[in-house]
LOMI-606561 format. One record per residue (C-alpha): residue in three letters; x, y, z. Coordinates in nm, 2 decimals, always signed. Example, Ala and Ser with C-alpha at 12.3 -4.5 7.8 and 13.67 -1.06 7.14 Angstrom:
BEGIN
   residu        u        v        w
      Ala    +1.23    -0.45    +0.78
      Ser    +1.37    -0.11    +0.71
! end
This chain:
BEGIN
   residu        u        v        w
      Unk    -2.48    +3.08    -0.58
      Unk    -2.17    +3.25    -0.70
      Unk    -1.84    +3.13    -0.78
      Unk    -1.56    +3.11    -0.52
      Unk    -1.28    +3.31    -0.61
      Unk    -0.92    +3.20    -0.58
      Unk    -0.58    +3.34    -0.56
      Unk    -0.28    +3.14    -0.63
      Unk    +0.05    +3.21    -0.49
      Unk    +0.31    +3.06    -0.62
      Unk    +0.72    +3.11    -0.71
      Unk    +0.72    +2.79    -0.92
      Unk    +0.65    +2.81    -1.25
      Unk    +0.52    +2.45    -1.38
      Unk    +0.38    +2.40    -0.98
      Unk    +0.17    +2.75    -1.03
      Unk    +0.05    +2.61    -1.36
      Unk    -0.10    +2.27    -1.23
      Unk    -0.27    +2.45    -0.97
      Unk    -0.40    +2.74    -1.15
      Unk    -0.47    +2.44    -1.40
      Unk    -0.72    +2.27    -1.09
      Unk    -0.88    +2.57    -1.05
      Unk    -1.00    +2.64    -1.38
      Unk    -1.12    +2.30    -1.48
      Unk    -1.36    +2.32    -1.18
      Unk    -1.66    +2.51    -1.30
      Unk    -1.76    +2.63    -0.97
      Unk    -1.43    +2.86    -0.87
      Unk    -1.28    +3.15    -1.10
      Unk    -0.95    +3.23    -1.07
      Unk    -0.93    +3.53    -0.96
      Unk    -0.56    +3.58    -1.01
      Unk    -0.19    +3.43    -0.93
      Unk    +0.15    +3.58    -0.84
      Unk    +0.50    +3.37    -0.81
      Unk    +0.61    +3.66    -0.52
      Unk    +0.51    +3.78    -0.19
      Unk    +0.50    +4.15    -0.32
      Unk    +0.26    +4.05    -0.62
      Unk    +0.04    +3.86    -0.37
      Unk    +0.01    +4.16    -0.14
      Unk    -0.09    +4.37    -0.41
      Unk    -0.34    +4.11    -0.50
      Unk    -0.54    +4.08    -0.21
      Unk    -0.53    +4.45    -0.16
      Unk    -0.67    +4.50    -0.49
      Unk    -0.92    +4.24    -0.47
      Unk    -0.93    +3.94    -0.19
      Unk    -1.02    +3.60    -0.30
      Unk    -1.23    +3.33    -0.13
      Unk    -1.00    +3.10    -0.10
      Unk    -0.57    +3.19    -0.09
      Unk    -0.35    +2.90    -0.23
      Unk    +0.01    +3.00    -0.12
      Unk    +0.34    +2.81    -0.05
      Unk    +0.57    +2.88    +0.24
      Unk    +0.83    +2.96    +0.05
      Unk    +0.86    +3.24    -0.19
      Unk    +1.15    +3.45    -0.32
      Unk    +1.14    +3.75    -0.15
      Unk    +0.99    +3.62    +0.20
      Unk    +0.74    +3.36    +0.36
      Unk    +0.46    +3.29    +0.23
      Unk    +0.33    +3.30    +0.63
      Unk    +0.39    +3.70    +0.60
      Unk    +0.08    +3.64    +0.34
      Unk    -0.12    +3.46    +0.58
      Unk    -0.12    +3.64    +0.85
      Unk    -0.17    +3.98    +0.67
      Unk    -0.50    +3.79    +0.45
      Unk    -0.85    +3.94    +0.54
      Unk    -1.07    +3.74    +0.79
      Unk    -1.30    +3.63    +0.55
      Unk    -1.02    +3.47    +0.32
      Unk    -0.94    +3.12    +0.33
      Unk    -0.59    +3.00    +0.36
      Unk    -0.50    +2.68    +0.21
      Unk    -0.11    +2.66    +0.20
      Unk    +0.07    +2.40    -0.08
      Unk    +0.42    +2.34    -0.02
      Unk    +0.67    +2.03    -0.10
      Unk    +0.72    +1.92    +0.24
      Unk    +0.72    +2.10    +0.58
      Unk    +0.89    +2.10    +0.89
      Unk    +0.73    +2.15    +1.23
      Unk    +0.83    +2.48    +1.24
      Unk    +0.67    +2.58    +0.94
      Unk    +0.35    +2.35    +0.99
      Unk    +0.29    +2.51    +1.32
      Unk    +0.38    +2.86    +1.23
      Unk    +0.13    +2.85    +0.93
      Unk    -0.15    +2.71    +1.12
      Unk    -0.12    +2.95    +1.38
      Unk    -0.05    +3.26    +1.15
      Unk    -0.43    +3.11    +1.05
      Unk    -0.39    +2.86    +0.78
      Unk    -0.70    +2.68    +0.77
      Unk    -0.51    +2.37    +0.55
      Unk    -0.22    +2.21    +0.49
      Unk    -0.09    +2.04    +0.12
      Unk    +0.18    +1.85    +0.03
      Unk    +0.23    +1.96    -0.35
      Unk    +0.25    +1.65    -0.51
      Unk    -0.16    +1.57    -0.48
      Unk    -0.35    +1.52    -0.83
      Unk    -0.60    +1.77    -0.96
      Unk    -0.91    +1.65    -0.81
      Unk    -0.76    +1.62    -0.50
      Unk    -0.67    +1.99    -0.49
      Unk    -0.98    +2.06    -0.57
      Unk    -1.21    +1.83    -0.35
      Unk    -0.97    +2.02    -0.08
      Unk    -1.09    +2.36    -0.17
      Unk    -1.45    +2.27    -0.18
      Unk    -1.39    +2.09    +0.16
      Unk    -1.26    +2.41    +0.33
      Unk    -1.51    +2.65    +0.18
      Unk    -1.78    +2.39    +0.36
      Unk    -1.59    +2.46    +0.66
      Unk    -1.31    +2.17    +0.70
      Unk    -0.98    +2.17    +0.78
      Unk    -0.78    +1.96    +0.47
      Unk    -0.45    +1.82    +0.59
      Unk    -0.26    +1.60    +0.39
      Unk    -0.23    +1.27    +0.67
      Unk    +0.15    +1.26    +0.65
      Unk    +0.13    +1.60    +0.83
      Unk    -0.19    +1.55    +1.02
      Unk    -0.04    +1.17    +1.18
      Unk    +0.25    +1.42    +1.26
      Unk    +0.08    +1.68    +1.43
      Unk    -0.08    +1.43    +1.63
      Unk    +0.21    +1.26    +1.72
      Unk    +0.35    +1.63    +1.84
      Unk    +0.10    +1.62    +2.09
      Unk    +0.10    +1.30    +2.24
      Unk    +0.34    +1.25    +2.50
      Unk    +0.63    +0.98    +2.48
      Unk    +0.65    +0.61    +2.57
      Unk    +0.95    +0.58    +2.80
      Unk    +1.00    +0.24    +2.75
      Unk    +0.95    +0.23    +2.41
      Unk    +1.10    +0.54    +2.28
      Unk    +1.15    +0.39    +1.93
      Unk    +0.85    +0.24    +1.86
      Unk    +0.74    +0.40    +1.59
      Unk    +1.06    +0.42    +1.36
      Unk    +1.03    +0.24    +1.07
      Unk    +1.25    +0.00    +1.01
      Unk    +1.42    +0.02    +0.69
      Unk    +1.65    -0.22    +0.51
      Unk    +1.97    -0.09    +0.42
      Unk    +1.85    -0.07    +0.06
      Unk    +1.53    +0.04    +0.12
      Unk    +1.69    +0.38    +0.31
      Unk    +1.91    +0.42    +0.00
      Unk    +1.63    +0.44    -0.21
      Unk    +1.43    +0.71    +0.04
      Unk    +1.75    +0.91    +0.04
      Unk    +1.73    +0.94    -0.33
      Unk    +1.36    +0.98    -0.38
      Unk    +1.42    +1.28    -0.10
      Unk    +1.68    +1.44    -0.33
      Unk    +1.43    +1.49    -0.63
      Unk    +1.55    +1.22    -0.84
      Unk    +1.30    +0.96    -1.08
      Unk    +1.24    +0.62    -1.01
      Unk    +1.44    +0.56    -1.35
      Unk    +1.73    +0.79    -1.22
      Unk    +1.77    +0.63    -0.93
      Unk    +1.71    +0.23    -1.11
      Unk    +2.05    +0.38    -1.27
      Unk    +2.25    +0.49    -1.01
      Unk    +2.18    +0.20    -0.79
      Unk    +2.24    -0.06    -1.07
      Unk    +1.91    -0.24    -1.04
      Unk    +1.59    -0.30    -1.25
      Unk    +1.30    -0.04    -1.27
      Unk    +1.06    -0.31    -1.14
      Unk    +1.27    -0.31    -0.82
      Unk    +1.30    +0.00    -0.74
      Unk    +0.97    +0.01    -0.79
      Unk    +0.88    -0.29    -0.53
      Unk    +1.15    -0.11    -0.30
      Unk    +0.93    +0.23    -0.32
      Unk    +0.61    +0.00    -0.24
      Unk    +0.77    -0.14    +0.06
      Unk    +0.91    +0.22    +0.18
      Unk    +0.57    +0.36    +0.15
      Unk    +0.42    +0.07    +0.35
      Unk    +0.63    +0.09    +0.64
      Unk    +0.62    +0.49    +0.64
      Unk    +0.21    +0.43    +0.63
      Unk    +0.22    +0.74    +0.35
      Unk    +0.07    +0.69    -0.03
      Unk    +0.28    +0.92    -0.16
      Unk    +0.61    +1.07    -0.28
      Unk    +0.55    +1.38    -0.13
      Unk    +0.46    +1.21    +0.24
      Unk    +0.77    +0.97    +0.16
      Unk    +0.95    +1.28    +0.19
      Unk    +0.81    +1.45    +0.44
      Unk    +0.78    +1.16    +0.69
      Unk    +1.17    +1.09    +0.64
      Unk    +1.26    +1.45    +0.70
      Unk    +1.06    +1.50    +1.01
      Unk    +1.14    +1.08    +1.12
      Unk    +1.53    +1.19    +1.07
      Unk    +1.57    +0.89    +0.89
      Unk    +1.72    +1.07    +0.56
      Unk    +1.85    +1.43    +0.55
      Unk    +1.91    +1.66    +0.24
      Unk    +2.29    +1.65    +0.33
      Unk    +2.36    +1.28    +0.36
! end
């Protein structure tokens, strides 16, 4: 059996690197190529169309869904992206995304993810999956709020921070307090969001409206 080619798409330069990085460690799939803009990804799967497309949403010059979309039938679509809002989760899946990646997963996960969609599956990271599902369900008149976490006053100014891009030692600094508590703060955070991750930390605040980008 051959091995399954891959295409990365990809504006960011260190993010592009990690996951081009994946790719080649895993001795079963050969990189076919990479680009960091929507043009240079056209022209790549013109010229020759991977197994597998790894593309984020959002690219310089357009969105990455343009690239979706216009990707042969036979080519997978696995899009990696910092965080996503409905509208984009949605869009992608329907444009015919067969996955959906938070960026911040570790090298073997990226990778157990591409062999899981070329054996047919669907990989979601669960911060976006429990929020799809949660699209679809109807709502609980009488308990409209029921499944907003409840964060201590603290424990929100931490999230708002993490959201923001900035280190656990940054924000041990800003908020005049210990590493070690921050860290116990970020445990608790990520408890009560049910996520395992910064990246789902993120995501599940954006889309909960508990934290925003301008606050």
């Amino acid at each position: 059996m051959g091995h399954a080619t891959i295409v990365v798409v990809e504006d960011d330069d260190l993010t592009r690197e990690r996951l081009v990085a994946a790719v080649e460690s895993d001795a079963s799939l050969r990189l076919l190529g990479q680009a960091a803009t929507l043009r240079e990804g056209r022209r790549q799967l013109l010229r020759d169309p991977p197994d597998v497309l790894l593309v984020d949403l959002g690219l310089p010059d357009g969105s990455g869904i343009e690239l979706i979309r216009e990707a042969p039938a036979d080519t997978l679509t696995l899009v990696i992206t910092v965080f996503g809002d409905e509208g984009s989760v949605v869009a992608a899946l329907e444009a015919g995304a067969r996955g959906y990646l938070l960026k911040d997963g570790t090298e073997e996960a990226l990778q157990t993810s591409i062999h899981e969609l070329l054996e047919g599956g669907a990989p979601i990271s669960p911060a976006i999956a429990r929020h799809l599902l949660r699209r679809f369900q109807p709502p609980e008149p009488s308990a409209p709020d029921r499944d907003l976490p409840q964060l201590s006053k603290r424990e929100t100014e931490v999230l708002g921070l993490v959201v923001k891009g900035f280190t656990f030692p940054e924000i041990a600094d800003l908020l005049k307090l210990s590493p070690h508590t921050v860290t116990t703060h970020v445990r608790r955070i990520y408890r009560k969001l049910e996520v395992r991750s910064r990246g789902e930390a993120v995501f599940e605040a954006m889309n909960l409206g508990i934290v925003k980008i301008g606050d």
